[in-house]
N, C-alpha and C positions, 0 to 999 in steps of 0.2 A: 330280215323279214319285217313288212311293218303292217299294224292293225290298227286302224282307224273305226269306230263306232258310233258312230253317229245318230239321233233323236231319242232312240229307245232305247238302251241299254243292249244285255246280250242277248241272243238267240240259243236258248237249252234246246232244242230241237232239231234231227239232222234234217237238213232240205236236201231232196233229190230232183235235182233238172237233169235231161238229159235222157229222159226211161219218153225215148219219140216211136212212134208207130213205121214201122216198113218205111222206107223212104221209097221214093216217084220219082221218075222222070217228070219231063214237064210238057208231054203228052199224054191224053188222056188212052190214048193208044198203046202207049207203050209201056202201062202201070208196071213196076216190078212186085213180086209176092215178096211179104215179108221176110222169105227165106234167103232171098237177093242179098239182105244187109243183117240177118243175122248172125253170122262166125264176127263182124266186126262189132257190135251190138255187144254179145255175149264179152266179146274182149276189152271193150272199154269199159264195162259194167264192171265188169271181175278187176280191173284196172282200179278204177274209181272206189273198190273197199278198201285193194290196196293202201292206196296213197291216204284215201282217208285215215284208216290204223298207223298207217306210218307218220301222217304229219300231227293226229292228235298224241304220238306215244312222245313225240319231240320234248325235250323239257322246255322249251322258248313257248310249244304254244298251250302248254299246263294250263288250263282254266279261261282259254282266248278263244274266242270265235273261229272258225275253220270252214272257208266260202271257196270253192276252184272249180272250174270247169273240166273235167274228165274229158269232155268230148274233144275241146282245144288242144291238151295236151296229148292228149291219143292223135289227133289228126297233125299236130305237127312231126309228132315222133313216127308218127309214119312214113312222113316225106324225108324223116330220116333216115327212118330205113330202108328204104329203096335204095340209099347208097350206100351200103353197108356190107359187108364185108368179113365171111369167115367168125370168128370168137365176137366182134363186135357186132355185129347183125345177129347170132344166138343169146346174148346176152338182152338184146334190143326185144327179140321177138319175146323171150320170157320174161318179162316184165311187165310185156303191152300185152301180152296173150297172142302176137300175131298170129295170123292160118302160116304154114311155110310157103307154102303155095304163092306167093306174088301176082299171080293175075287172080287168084282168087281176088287178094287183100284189095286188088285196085279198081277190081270190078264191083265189089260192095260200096268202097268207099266213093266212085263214081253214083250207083244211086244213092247214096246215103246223101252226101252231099245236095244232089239233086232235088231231093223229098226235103231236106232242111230249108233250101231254099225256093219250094213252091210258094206261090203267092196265096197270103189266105187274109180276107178282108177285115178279120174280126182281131186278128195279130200279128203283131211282123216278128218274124223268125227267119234267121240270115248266118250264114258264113262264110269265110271267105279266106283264101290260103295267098301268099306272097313268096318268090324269091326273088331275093336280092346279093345279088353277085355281083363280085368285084371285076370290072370290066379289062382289066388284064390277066387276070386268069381265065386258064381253057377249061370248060365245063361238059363233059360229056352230053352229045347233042342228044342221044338217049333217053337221059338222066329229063335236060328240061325238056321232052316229049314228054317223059310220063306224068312229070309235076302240072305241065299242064292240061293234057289229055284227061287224066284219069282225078286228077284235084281240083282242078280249075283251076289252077296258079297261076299267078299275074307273075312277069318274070322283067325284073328293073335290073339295068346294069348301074353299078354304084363304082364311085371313086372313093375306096375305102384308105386307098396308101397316101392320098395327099390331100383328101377333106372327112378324114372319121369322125367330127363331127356335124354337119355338117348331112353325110349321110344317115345318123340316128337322128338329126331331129327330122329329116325326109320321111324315115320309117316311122316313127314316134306319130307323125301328121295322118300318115293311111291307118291306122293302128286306132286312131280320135275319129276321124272321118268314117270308120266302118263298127265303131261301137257309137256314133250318137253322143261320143266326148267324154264317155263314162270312163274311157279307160284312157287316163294319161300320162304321159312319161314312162310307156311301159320298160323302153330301154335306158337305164338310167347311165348319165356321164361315166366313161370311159370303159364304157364296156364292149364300145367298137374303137376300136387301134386300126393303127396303117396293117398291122397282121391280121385283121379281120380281112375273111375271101368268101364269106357265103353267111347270111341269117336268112333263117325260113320263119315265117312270122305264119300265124292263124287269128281268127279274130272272129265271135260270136255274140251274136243282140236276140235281145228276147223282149218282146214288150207285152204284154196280155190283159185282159180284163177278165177278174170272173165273173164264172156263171153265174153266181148267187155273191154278189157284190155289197159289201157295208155300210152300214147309213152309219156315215159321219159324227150325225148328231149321240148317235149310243155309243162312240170312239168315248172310253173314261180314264185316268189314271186308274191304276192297277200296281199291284204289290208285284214282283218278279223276282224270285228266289235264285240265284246267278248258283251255276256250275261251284262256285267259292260257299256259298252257302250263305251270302249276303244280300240282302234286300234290297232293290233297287226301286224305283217305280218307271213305270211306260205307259204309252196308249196302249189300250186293249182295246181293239177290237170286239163286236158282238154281234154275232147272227144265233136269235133260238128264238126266229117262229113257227109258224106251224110248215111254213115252204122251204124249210133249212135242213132240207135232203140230202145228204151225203152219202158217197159209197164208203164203208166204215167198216170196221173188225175190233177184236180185244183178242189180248194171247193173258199168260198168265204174269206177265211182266209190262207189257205195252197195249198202249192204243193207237189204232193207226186207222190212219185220217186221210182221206183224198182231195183235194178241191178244184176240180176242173176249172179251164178259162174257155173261155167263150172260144169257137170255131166253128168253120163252115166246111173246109173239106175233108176228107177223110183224115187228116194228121188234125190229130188233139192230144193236147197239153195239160196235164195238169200239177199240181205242187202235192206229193207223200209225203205225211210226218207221222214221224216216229216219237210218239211222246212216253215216256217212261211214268211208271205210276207211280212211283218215287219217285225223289229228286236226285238218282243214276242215273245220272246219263250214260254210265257204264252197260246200264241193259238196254239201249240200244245201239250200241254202239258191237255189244256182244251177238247181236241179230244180225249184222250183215253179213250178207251172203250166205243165208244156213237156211237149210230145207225147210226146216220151223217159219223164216220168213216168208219164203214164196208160200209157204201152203197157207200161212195167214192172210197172203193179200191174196192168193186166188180166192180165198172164202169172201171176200168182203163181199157186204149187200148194202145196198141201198135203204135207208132209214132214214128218220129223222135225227138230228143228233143238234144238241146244242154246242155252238162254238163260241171259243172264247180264245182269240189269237192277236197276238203282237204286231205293230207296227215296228217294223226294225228295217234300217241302213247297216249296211255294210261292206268295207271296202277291206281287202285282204291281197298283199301280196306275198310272192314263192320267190326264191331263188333255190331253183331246184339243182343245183350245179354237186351240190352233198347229198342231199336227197335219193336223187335217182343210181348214180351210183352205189349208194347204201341200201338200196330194192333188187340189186343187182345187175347194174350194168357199169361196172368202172372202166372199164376199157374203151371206152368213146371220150374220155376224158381228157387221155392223155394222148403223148407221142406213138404211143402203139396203136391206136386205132385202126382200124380200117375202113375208108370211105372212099374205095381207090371206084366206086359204081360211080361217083361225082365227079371227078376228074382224071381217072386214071392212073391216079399219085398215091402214094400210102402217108402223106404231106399234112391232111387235115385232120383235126380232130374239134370235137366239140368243146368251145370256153366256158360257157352259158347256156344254161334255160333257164329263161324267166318266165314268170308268169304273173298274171293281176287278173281279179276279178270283182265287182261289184253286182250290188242285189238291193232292191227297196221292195218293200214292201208295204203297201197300204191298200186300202177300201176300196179302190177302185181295181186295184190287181198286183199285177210284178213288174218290174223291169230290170233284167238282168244282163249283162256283158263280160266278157272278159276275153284275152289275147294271152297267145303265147309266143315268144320269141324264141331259135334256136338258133345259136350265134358259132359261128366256125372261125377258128384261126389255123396258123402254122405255127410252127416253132421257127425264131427268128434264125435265120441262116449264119450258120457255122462259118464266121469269117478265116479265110486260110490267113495262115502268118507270112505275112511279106516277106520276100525273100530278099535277105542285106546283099548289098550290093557296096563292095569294098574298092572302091577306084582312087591308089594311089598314087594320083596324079597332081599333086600340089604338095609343098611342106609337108614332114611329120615327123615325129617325136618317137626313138625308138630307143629300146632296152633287152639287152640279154638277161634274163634273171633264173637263176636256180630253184627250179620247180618245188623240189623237196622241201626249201626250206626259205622261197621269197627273196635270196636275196637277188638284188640287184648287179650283174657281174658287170655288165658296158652299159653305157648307156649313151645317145649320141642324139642329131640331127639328121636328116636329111632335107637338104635346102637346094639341092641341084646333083640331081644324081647323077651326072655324067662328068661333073668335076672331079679333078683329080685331088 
């Protein structure tokens, strides 16, 4: 895993993207109710504390920045599980929260999708799903129905056995082209082989401006006291005039902060933080997902509230390949899996998930990206042992010898075995 920081120092603060309104069709006719995409909502949510607790408990990222897209990896692990199979699809679903249900999961994830990528003037908010399969293997015509029926996947036949690379920097290219370039090299060298037969890639952009946007010129150096308990300095950001309205709360360990972005249609975005009133980041990190949260942000009201917020960059990738197994799913790892829903073989199992994500933040708003990869191979095939083939049909060199004990009793030619 690598972490890259860039202008401002660190981010003490968790940022939540991802908490979107009901998703839409993309007729006004045919609105779905928020209930359409809540069982998948509520699962990537519950997901998203998850992985959060798990990847800050890691000792690699002790005191490091921690930036991912919950939504990316939820929706590629979903087009995983559509092909799933037995112990590996219950391991899949409780991890992700899946419904059991499958036309449930794919009817949500249909509007969900749909509402993500409604067109809205004031932000662009986009996603977008891939598979890429190896063009001599048979893939259940089922399988890429539902990836792309119900996901919108774009479905490439790839030449994985005689150009792997060749087709990663193919995938690498829609991966840059559908995040705005933010996200690059998401599959890094050798992680497609001639055994690679299926990556399912996801890929999300966010760009937004807020509602109540910062004048530049009040951006100052500022002290920033790092997770390590060392002083940094950054731009700080400042909005405290009398128009610097916020929907805001206080508990008895946090304060929690909303800042909407600008929008026009009924899906609006905004960035929660969760800032600790000490320099614990442990207490908020112990608020998610606990009833104490939720009833803190349904209290929030609308006030004036003076702010004083960081300018920060951050690029953050996963190799979730230890990871996810260690949350519970090891069995899509290995040679046991089951993914026989993708090709009818019990043959594939997952090598890789990767993941990358980036976030800036400044004055005039966000811009956020990041892609998921999930990479399939085989186990290379069990070569049979030649069967020797003994045709003593030329010269050869022979000997009687005493088993027991090696020796040599005759020992002779044959040079023409019909000689006398």
């Amino acid at each position: 895993m690598n972490h890259k920081v860039m202008v401002t120092g660190a981010l003490a603060v968790l940022v939540l993207f991802g908490i979107l309104a009901g998703g839409c069709t993309t007729t006004a006719e045919e609105q779905p109710s928020p209930a359409d995409t809540g069982t998948v909502i509520e699962a990537n949510n519950r997901f998203a504390c998850d992985l959060y607790r798990t990847l800050s408990d890691e000792e690699r990222n002790e005191g490091q920045n921690i930036f991912f897209s919950p939504h990316s990896i939820s929706t590629a692990l979903a087009l995983t599980y559509e092909g799933a199979g037995g112990e590996t699809a219950d391991e899949i679903r409780s991890v992700f929260y899946f419904p059991e249900n499958k036309s449930s999961l794919r009817e949500e994830y249909r509007s969900l999708i749909a509402g993500i990528n409604r067109n809205d003037s004031n932000f662009t908010l986009r996603t977008a799903n891939a598979l890429w399969a190896e063009k001599t293997h048979a893939f259940l015509p089922g399988y890429i129905s539902v990836a792309e029926d119900y996901y919108g996947a774009e479905v490439e036949n790839m030449d994985f056995v005689s150009a792997p690379e060749a087709s990663r920097q193919t995938i690498n290219r829609w991966v840059e082209d559908r995040t705005e370039e933010k996200i690059k090299d998401l599959i890094p060298a050798g992680a497609i082989d001639s055994l690679t037969r299926l990556v399912i890639t996801n890929a999300v952009y966010f760009k937004g401006a807020w509602v109540l946007q910062f004048d530049e010129e009040l951006t100052s150096e500022w002290a920033f006291t790092t997770a390590r308990g060392e002083t940094v300095t950054v731009d700080m950001m400042q909005r405290t005039d009398e128009d610097a309205r916020y929907n805001y709360t206080e508990t008895d360990s946090l304060q929690i902060l909303r800042m909407p972005y600008e929008h026009e249609g009924t899906t609006s975005l905004s960035m929660l933080i969760l800032l600790p009133k000490t320099n614990d980041i442990g207490m908020a990190e112990e608020a998610l997902g606990t009833q104490e949260l939720s009833d803190a942000i349904a209290g929030m009201r609308d006030e004036r509230v003076r702010v004083y917020f960081p300018k920060f960059t951050l690029e953050c990738d996963y190799l979730l390949t230890d990871t996810l197994p260690a949350m519970g799913m090891p069995t899509a790892f290995g040679p046991g899996a089951d993914f026989s829903g993708l090709d009818g073989t019990h043959e594939l199992f997952i090598t890789d998930v990767i993941h990358k994500a980036f976030v800036e933040v400044n004055e005039e708003g966000t811009e956020a990206a990041a892609a998921t990869a999930v990479v399939f191979g085989k186990s290379a095939a069990m070569e049979e042992e030649p069967v020797p083939v003994f045709r003593a049909d030329h010269p050869f060199v022979f000997m009687i010898i005493d088993d027991e004990n090696g020796n040599v009793l005759f020992m002779g030619r044959v040079a023409e075995p019909v000689a006398g």
